[in-house]
Steps between C-alpha positions, in 0.01 A plus 500: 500500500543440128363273245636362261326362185640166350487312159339212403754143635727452234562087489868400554677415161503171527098429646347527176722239308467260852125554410510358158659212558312391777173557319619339202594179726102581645376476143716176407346329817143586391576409167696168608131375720268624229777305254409142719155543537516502125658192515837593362806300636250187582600162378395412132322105499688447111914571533524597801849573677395239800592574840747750410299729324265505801768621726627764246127646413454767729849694470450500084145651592704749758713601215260534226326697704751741625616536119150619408478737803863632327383575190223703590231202643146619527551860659471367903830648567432798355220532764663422746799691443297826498253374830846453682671815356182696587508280902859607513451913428234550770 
């Protein structure tokens, strides 16, 4: 019988940067419903674009957001990168 003794699971080359991106696009989606429950992206009463800027709200609130999780956000994907780099080892 023998035994043999094995490493700890090296992650395929490509898992860790599939990882980033998705929890960057987890952090833009947090920070695009914590963005509207500011009220960002909701109709002004003065000036307002009418119907049209209604429609177009939410996707300029989508985009902010996912341009704030780019540049570095508020550290969620950072988090979760690591809890889903440290799910993916064991």
């Amino acid at each position: 019988m023998m035994i043999t003794a094995t490493g700890p699971a090296v992650p395929a080359a490509g898992i860790p940067k599939k990882l980033k991106a998705a929890s960057v696009e987890l952090e833009a989606a947090f920070m695009a419903e914590m963005l509207k429950s500011a009220g960002l992206g909701q109709a002004r009463s003065s000036f307002g674009g009418g119907a049209g800027e209604d429609q177009f709200a939410s996707f300029l609130v989508q985009q902010q957001a996912q341009q704030m999780a780019r540049a570095g956000g508020i550290g969620l994907s950072e988090i979760l990168f690591n809890a889903m780099m440290e799910s993916s080892d064991g």
